[in-house]
ZATORZA-131174 format. One record per residue (C-alpha): x, y, z. Coordinates in steps of 0.1 Angstrom, whole numbers, plus 5000, padded with zeros to 4 digits. Last residue first. Layout:
% residues N
XYZ;...
% end
This chain:
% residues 191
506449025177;509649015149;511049345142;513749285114;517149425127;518249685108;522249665090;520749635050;517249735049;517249775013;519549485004;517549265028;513949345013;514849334975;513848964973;510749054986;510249264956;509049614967;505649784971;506449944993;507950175016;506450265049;508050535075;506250555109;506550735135;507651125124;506951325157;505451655147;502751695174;504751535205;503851205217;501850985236;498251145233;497451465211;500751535191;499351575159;501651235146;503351245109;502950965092;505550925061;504450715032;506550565004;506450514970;509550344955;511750434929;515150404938;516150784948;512650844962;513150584984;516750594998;515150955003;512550805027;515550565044;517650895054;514751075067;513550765089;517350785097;516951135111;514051075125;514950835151;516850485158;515150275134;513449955143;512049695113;509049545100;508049405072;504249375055;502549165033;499149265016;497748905009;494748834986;492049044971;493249394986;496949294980;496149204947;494249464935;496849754946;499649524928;497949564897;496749904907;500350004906;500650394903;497250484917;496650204938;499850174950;499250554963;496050414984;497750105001;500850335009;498450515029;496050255039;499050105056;500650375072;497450465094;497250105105;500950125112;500050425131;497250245151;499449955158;502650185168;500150335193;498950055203;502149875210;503250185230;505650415214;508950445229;509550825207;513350705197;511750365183;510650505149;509150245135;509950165096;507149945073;508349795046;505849715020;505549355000;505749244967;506348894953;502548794946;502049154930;504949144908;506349524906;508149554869;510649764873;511050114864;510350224903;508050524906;509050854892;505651094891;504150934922;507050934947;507251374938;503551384948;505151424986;502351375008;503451385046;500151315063;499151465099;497451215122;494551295146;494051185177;490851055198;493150715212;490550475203;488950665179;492050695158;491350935124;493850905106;492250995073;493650995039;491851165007;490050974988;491050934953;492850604955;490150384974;487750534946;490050464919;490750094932;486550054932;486250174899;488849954887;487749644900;484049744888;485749784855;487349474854;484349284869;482049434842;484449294813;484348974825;480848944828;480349094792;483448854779;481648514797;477948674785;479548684749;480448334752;477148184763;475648364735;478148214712;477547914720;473747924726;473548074687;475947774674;474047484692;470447654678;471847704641;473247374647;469847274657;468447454632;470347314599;469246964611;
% end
């Protein structure tokens, strides 16, 4: 009798420890494989229109990120077109794109939480016109001053536009419910 239970009590606990070891293994390969989505460096590289995109890092987003507690089902990122430059809907596709994996990659470092879930479930995005660089400037220091990381993506100027141009603006991750205060006066960009 004493080695059955001895038996029952050893599978138990063996059982057990393989749920902790597994569980343990999938964090740290979750946060081996945010790391390496964080540490490389950004490329914008756009096949389908041969350019090359210039990236606005300011490290100053990473060392004073938003005190509050970011809630990965409730965040989102904002993304900001610069409609002054007429952008095709390609082009503002492939910059989005570019936008994207660089906000993705500096949530990963400051919020990998949030990082984890957007890469595992949903990363949503808003979209809104503004008029030209100048308020694209405005609405990145309306970032830094709250918090938030954002992205800035800088085109090289080898297709539609001039090198220099300033086309997309992303902030993120913010609360949802955060959304209309910040973008207070644009109209949301629908399809």
């Amino acid at each position: 009798m004493k080695s059955i239970a001895l038996s029952a009590l050893s599978a138990t606990a063996g059982i057990a420890l393989g749920v902790y070891l597994t569980e343990i293994v999938e964090n740290y390969r979750k946060k081996k494989e945010m790391a390496a989505y964080a540490d490389d460096p950004v490329y914008a590289d756009d096949d389908a229109e041969e350019e090359e995109e210039l990236y606005e890092e300011d490290d100053e987003d990473f060392i004073t990120p938003n005190p509050t507690t970011v809630v990965p089902e409730n965040s989102c990122a904002i993304f900001f077109i610069n409609k002054s430059l007429k952008m095709r809907k390609g082009k503002i596709s492939a910059q989005c794109g570019h936008a994207s994996l660089g906000i993705f990659k500096k949530t990963a470092k400051v919020y990998p939480k949030v990082a984890a879930y957007w890469f595992d479930n949903k990363f949503d995005k808003v979209f809104f016109n503004i008029n030209d660089q100048q308020q694209m400037e405005q609405y990145a220091q309306k970032a830094l001053d709250a918090g938030y990381l954002f992205e800035t993506i800088v085109d090289a100027g080898r297709t539609q536009i001039a090198a220099g141009s300033h086309t997309i603006l992303v902030v993120g991750p913010i609360d949802k419910s955060n959304v209309a205060e910040f973008t207070k006066g644009l109209q949301q960009v629908t399809k």
